[in-house]
LUMZADO-874025 format. One record per residue (C-alpha): residue number from 1; residue in three letters; x, y, z. Coordinates in steps of 0.1 Angstrom, whole numbers, plus 5000, padded with zeros to 4 digits. Layout:
PT|NUM|ALA|X|Y|Z
...
//
This chain:
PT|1|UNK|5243|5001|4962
PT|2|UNK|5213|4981|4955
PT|3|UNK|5204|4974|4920
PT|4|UNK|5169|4963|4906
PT|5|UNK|5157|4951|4872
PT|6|UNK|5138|4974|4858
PT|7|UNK|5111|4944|4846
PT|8|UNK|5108|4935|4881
PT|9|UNK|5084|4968|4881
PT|10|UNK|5057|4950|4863
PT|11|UNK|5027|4960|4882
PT|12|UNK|5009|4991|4875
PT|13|UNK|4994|5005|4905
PT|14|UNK|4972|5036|4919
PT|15|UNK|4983|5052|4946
PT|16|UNK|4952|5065|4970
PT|17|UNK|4952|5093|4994
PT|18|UNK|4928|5094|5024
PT|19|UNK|4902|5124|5027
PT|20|UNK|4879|5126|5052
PT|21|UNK|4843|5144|5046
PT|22|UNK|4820|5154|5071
PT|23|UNK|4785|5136|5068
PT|24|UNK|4766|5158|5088
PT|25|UNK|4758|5136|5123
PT|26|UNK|4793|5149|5136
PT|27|UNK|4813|5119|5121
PT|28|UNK|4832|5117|5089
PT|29|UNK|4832|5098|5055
PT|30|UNK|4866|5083|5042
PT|31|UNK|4869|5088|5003
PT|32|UNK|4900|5078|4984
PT|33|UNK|4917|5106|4957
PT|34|UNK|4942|5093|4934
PT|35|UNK|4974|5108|4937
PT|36|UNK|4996|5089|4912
PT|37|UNK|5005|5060|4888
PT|38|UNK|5033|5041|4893
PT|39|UNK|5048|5008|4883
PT|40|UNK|5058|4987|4910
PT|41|UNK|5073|4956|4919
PT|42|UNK|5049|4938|4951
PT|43|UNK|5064|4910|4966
PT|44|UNK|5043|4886|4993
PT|45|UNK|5057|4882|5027
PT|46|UNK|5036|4865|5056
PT|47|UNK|5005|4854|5058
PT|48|UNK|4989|4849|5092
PT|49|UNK|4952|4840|5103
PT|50|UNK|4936|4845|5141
PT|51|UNK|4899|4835|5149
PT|52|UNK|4875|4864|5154
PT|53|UNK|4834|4864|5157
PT|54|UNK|4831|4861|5122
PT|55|UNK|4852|4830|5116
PT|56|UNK|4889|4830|5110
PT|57|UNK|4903|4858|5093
PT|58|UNK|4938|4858|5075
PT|59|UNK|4964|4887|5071
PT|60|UNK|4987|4889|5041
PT|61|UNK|5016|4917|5042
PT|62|UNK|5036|4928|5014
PT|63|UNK|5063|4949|5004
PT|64|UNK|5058|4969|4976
PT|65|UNK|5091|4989|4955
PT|66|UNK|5083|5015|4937
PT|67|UNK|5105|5047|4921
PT|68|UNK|5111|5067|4955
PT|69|UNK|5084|5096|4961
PT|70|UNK|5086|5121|4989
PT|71|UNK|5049|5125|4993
PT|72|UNK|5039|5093|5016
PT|73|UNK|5020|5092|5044
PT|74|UNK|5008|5062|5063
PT|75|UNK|4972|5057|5061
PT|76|UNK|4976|5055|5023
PT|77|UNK|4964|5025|4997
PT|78|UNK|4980|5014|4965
PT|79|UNK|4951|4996|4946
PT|80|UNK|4959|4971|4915
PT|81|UNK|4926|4959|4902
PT|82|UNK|4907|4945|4925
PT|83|UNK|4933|4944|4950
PT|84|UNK|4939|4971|4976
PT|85|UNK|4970|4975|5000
PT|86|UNK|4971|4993|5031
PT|87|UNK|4997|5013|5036
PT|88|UNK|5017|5006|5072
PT|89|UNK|5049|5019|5067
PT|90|UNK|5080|5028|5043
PT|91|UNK|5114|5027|5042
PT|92|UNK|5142|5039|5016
PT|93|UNK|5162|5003|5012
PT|94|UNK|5194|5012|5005
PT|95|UNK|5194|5053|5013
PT|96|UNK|5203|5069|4982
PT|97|UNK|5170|5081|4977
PT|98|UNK|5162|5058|4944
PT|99|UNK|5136|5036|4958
PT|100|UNK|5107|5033|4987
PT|101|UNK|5098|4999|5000
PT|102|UNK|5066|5001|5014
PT|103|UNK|5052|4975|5039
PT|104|UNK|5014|4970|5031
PT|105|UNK|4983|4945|5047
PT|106|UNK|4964|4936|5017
PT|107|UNK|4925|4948|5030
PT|108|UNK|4901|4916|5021
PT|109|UNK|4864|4922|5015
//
């Protein structure tokens, strides 16, 4: 069984939901409802850069451990101030149903 110190959870994070609205021309507008609060523990993994049109462009992933929740979908964000994580995928780490991992892309403006 996995055990984690409950200090490592020291980030306090929202956690987003995607909605879509229409905007009239047939397309849609992507708005972002809060769905919870959570303390979390985010942890860097990789970062990797690639040249596109604009210049190069880097790509930070994460892992973020929070208190498990049944409610995730991918498409989701976690945003901690200024910084918002992309949900990618999740995975229950040890499965006893205490904890999600989640693997995020930190989005860069």
């Amino acid at each position: 069984m996995l055990t984690l110190d409950p200090g490592a959870f020291s980030a306090r994070l929202d956690l987003m939901m995607p909605m879509a609205a229409p905007d009239g021309q047939g397309g849609a507008t992507i708005t972002y409802t809060l769905v919870a609060r959570a303390w979390a523990r985010i942890e860097p993994l990789s970062v990797a850069s690639s040249e596109e049109a604009s210049g190069e462009t880097f790509r930070v992933t994460h892992e973020i451990w929070f208190r498990a929740r049944s409610d995730l979908v991918s498409g989701m964000r976690f945003v901690v101030g200024a910084r918002v994580f992309r949900l990618a995928g999740f995975r229950d780490p040890d499965e006893t149903g205490r904890y999600t991992v989640c693997r995020c892309e930190e989005e860069r403006p």
